[in-house]
C-alpha positions as CSV (number, residue, x, y, z in Angstrom):
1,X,27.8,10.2,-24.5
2,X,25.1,9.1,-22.2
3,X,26.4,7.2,-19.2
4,X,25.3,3.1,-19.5
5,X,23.9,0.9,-17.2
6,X,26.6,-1.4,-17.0
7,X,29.0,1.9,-16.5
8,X,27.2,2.9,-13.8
9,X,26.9,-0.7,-12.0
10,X,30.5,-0.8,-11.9
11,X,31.5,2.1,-10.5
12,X,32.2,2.7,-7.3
13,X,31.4,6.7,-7.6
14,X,28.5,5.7,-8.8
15,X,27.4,3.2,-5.7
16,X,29.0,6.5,-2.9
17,X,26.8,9.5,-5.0
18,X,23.4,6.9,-4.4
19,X,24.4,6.3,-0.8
20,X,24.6,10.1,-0.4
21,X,21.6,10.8,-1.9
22,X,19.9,8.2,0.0
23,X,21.0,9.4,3.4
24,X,20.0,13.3,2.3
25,X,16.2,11.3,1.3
26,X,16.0,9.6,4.4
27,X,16.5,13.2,6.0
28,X,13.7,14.4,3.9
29,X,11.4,11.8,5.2
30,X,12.4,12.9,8.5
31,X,11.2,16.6,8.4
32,X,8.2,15.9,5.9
33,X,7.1,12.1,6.2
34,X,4.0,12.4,3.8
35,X,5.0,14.5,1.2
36,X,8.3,12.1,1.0
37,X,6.0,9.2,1.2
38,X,5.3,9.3,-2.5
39,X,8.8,8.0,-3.2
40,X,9.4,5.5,-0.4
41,X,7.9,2.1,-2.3
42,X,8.5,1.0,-6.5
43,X,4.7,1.3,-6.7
44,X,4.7,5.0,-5.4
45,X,7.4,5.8,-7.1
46,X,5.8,4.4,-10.5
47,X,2.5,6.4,-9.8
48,X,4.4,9.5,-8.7
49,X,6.2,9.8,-11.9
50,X,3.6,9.0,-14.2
51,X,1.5,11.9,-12.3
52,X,3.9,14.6,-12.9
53,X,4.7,13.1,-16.2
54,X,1.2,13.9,-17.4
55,X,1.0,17.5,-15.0
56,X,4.2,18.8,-16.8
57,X,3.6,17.6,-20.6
58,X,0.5,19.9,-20.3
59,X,2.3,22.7,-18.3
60,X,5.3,22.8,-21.0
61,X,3.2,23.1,-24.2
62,X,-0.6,22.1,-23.7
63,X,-0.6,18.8,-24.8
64,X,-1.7,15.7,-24.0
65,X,-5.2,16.1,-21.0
66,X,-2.9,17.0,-18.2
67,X,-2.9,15.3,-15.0
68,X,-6.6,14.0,-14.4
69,X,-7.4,10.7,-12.3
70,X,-8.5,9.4,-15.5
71,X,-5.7,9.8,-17.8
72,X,-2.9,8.2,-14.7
73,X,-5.4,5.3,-14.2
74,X,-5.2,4.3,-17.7
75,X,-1.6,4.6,-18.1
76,X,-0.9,2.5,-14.8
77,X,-3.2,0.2,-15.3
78,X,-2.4,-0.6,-19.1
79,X,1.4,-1.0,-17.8
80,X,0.2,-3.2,-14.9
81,X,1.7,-0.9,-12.3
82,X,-1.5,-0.6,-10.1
83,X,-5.5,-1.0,-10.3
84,X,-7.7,1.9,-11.4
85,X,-8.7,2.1,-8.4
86,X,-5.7,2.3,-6.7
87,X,-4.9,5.6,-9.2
88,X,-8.3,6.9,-8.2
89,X,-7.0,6.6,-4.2
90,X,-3.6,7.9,-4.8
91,X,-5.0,10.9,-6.5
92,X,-7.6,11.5,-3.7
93,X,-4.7,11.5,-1.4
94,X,-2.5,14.1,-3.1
95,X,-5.7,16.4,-3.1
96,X,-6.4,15.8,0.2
97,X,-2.9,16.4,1.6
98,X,-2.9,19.7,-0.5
99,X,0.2,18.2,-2.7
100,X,-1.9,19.1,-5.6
101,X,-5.3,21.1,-6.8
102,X,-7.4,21.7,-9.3
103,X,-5.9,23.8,-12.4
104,X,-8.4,27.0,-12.4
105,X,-8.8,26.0,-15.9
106,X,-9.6,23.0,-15.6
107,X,-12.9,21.3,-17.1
108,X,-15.3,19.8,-15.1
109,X,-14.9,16.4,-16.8
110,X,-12.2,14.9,-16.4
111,X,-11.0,17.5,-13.4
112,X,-7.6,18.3,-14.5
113,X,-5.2,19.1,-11.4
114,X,-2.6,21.2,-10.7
115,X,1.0,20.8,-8.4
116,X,0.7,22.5,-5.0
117,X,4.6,24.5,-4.8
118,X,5.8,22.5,-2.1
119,X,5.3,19.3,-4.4
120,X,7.2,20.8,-7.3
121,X,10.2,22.1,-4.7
122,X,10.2,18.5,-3.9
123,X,10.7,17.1,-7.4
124,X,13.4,20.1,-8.3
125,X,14.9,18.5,-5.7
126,X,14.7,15.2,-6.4
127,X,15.7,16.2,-10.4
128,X,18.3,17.9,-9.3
129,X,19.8,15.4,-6.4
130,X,19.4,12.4,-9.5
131,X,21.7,14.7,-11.4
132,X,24.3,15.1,-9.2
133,X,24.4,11.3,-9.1
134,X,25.6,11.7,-12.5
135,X,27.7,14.3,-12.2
136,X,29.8,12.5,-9.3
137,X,30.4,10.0,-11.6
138,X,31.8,11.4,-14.8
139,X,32.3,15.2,-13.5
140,X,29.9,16.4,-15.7
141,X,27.6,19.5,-14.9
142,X,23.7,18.4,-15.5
143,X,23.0,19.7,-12.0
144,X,24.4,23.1,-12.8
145,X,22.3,23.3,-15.9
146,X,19.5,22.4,-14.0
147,X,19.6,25.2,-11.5
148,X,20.5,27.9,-14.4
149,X,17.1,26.3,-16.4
150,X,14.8,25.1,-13.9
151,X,12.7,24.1,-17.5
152,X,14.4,21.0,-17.8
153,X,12.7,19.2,-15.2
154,X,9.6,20.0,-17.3
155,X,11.3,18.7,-20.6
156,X,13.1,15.8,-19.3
157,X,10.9,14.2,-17.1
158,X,7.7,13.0,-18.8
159,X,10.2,11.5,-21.2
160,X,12.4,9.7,-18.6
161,X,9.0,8.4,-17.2
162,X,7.7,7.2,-20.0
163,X,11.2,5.2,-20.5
164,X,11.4,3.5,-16.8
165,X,7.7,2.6,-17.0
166,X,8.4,0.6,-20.9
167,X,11.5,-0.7,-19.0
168,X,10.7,-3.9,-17.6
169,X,13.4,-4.3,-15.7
170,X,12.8,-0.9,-13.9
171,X,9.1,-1.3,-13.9
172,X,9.3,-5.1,-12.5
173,X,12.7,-5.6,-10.0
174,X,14.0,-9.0,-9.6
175,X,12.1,-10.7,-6.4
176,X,14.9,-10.0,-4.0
177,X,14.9,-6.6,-5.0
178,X,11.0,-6.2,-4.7
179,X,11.0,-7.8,-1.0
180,X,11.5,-4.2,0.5
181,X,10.6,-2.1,-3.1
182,X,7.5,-3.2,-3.1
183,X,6.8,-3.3,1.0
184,X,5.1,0.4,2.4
185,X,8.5,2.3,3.0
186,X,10.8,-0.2,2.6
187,X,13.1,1.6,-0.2
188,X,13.7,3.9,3.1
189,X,15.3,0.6,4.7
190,X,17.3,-0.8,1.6
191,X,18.5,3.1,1.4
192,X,19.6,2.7,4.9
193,X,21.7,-0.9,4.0
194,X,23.1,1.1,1.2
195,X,24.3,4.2,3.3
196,X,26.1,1.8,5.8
197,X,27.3,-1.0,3.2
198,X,29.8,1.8,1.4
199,X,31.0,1.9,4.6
200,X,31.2,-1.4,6.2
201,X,33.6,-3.6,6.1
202,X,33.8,-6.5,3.1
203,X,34.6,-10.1,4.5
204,X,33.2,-13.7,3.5
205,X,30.7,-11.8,1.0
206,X,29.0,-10.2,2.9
207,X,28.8,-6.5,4.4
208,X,29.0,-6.2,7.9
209,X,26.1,-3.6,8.9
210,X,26.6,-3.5,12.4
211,X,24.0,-3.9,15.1
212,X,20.4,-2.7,13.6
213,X,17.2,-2.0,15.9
214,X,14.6,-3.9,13.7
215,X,12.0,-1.4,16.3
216,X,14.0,1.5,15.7
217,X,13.8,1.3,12.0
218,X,10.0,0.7,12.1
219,X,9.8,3.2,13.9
220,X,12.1,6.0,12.2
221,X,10.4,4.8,8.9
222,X,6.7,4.8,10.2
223,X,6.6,1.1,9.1
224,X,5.1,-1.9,11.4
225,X,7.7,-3.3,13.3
226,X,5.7,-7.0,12.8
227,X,6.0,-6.6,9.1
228,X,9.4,-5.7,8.8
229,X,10.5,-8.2,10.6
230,X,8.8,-10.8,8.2
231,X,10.3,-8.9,5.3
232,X,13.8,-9.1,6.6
233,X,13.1,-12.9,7.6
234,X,12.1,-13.4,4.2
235,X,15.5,-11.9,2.7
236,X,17.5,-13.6,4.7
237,X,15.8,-17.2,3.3
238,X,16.6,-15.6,-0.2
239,X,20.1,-14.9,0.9
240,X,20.2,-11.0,0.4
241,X,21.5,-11.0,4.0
242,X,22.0,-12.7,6.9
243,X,22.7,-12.4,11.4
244,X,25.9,-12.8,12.9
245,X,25.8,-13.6,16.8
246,X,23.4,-14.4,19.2
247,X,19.8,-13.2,18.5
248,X,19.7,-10.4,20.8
249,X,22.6,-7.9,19.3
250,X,23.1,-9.8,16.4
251,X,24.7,-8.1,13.4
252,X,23.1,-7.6,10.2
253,X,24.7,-8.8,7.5
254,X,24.3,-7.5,4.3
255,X,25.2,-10.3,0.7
256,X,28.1,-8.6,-1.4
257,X,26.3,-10.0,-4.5
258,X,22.5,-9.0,-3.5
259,X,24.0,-5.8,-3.5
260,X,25.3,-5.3,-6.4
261,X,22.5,-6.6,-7.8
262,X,20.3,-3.5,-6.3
263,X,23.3,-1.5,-7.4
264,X,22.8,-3.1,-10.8
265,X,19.0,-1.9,-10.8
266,X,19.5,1.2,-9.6
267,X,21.6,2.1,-12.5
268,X,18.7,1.3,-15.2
269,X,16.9,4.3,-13.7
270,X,20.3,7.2,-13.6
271,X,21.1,5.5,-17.1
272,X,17.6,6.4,-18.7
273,X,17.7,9.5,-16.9
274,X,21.4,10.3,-18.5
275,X,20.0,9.7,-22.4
276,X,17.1,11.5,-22.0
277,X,19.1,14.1,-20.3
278,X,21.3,14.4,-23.2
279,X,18.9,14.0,-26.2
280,X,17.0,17.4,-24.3
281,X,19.9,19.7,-24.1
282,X,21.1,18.9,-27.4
283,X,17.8,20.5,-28.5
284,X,18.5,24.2,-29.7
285,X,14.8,24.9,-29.7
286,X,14.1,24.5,-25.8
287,X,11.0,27.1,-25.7
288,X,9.0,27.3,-23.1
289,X,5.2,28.3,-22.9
290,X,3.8,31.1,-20.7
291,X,1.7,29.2,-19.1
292,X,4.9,26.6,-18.4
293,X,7.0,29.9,-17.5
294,X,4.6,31.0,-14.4
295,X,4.7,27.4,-13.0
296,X,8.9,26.4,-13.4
297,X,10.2,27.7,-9.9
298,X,13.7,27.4,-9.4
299,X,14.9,24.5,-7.2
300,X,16.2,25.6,-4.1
């Protein structure tokens, strides 16, 4: 049985496995910042799902038009994630970066694109480190079947997008949550609260953090130090966390509750990705086109 959110919330393996794939995220960031920036903010998130949601639905069996700046703006902009034009830019950007191309089948209306190997390494990776979440939790082996058939990244995740995007409490976090979701890199920063909070000690409600370089941070996360500061300032007025000392070498704080409310949130996500997990692999017919079969790589 499929792992549920309220399961997951409440465990503590559960909270430890996300800390540890944060810190091995943050790590990614660190040796390839722009590829990495497509997950380090909801709204990139949301956009970088939906675009390989599209790309492998056509790779696995032809269907639906593939990944085309067309076919992602309507989607986001039905489900209120973004503007068209915003799609339009974020697809401009993956071309230009090389992340992806255009399919050397494609039409020339709509242009139907391709994933670049290095941005389908990163979401084997991703996949696979999402499993393991799971698997840390209820010693189960999804990560294992994952790296035997690479193919269930292709089956699982158009569905599993589909699902947090209908979610609306994936799609649209609470407004303490979305202070650093929704900020440029700021998920990089609330994974870096979460890797020292499973370690820090508990006292009065809150975790104690330790002493954190607001400029250092900025500047690890290629973030302006100006508006991070007005984006912690603004969670501390909504009591997500809070200083202890004097201003200079002050410790941060982090709100027992406010965390296990992004806890909470998280869950939502590993829980969708859990059922849809399990509804694939209970499939006996798991196929896969030739076209599908030249493009799965196995994740490293």
């Amino acid at each position: 049985m499929a792992l549920s959110v309220n399961s997951l919330a409440s465990s503590p393996r559960f909270v430890e496995a996300m800390a540890a794939m944060a810190g091995r995220f943050a790590m990614q960031f660190q040796s390839n910042p722009r590829l990495s920036r497509a997950l380090v903010c909801h709204q990139r998130w949301l956009l970088t799902q939906a675009s390989f949601a599209l790309y492998a639905d056509y790779a696995l069996d032809g269907s639906g038009t593939g990944l085309t700046a067309t076919s992602l703006s309507d989607w986001v902009a039905a489900a209120g994630i973004a503007s068209r034009n915003t799609a339009h830019h974020f697809v401009e950007n993956l071309r230009a970066y090389h992340f992806i191309h255009v399919d050397a089948a494609s039409p020339r209306r709509p242009v139907r694109y391709d994933i670049g190997d290095q941005s389908l390494a990163a979401m084997h990776m991703w996949f696979g480190a999402n499993l393991a979440v799971l698997d840390y939790v209820d010693g189960g082996n999804r990560s294992e079947r994952h790296r035997v058939k690479p193919d269930l990244l292709f089956r699982v995740q158009p569905e599993f997008a589909r699902r947090c995007i209908a979610d609306t409490v994936w799609r649209e976090p609470s407004e303490r949550i979305g202070l650093l979701q929704w900020t440029e890199c700021g998920a990089l920063v609330m994974d870096h609260f979460l890797e020292l909070a499973v370690r820090a000690p508990l006292k009065d409600g809150f975790y104690d953090l330790g002493v954190l370089s607001v400029p250092a941070m900025a500047e690890r996360f290629l973030m302006s130090r100006t508006h991070l500061q007005r984006t912690l300032k603004k969670a501390e007025e909504k009591g997500c966390m809070a200083r202890s000392g004097p201003r200079r070498g002050s410790r941060t704080l982090l709100s027992a509750q406010f965390f296990q409310e992004y806890c909470a949130w998280l869950a939502v996500k590993s829980a969708v990705l859990d059922e849809v997990f399990e509804s694939v692999v209970a499939l006996e017919n798991t196929g896969v086109c030739s076209h599908a079969q030249e493009r799965i790589k196995t994740p490293a």
